[in-house]
Structures are given as structure tokens and as C-alpha cells.
C-alpha positions in Angstrom: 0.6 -12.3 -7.8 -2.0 -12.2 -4.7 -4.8 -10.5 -3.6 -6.5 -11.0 -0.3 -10.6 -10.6 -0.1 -12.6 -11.5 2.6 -13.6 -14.7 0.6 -9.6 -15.9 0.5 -6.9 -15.2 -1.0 -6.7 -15.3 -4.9 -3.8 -16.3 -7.3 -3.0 -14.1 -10.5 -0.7 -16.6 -13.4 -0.4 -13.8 -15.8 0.1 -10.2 -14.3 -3.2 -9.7 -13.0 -5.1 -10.6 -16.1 -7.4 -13.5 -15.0 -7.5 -14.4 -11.0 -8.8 -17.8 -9.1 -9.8 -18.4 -5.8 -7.3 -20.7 -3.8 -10.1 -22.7 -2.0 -8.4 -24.1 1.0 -7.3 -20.6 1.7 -8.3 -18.7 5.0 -11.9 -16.4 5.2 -11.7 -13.1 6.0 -7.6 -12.5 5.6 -6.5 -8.9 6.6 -2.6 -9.3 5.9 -0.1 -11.3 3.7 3.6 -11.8 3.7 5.1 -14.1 1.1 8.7 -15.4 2.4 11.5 -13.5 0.4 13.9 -16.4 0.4 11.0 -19.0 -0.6 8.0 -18.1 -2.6 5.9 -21.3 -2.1 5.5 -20.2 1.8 3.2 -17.7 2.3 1.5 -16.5 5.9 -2.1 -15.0 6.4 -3.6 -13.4 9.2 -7.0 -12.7 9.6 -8.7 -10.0 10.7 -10.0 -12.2 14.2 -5.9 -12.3 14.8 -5.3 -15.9 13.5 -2.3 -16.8 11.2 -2.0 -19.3 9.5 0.9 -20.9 7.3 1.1 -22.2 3.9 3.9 -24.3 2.2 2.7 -24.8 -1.2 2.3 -21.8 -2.7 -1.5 -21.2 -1.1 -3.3 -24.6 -2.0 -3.4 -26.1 1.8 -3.0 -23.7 4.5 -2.0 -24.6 8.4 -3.5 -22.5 11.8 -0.3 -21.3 13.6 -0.4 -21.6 17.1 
């Protein structure tokens, strides 16, 4: 489970019980969509209109161009 902050986007394990700040993640994300087909792919865009790409589930992110 996510949650986007302005701070990045945070991880949930366990149903929303304890949640940890994926550190390489983008500041200030307005919008998430986690691929249906692949879960470890996960795109961000911030509220300055940047998006960004991750592969890995969150832990290293890419600026899409």
C-alpha cells in the first residue's frame, strides 16, 4: 500500500499499520498510478508537472522526459 505526502511517497508492509518513507522517492507528488500488469513499476507526478518512473517497487525513481 502507498500514500503520497509532500515529503514522498511512503510504503505500508502490513495494511496500513506501520508506514516508511521511500527516500529516493520524488518531493511534493500530487498523483500515483501503480501498473496493473506489474506492481514493481510505479509512476509519480508532481504537483510542478514532472513524472517520474520507478521500476523497483519505489526505491530508485527515474525523471520522465
Amino acid at each position: 500500500m502507498y500514500a503520497a505526502l509532500r515529503e514522498g511517497l511512503y510504503l505500508s508492509k502490513d495494511g496500513g499499520n506501520q508506514w516508511s518513507l521511500l527516500k529516493k522517492s520524488p518531493k511534493g507528488i500530487a498523483a500515483i498510478v501503480i501498473q496493473p500488469k506489474d506492481s514493481s513499476k510505479i509512476f509519480a507526478g508532481t504537483g510542478d508537472g514532472k513524472i517520474f518512473l520507478s521500476k523497483d517497487g519505489g526505491y530508485s525513481w527515474g525523471l520522465q522526459k
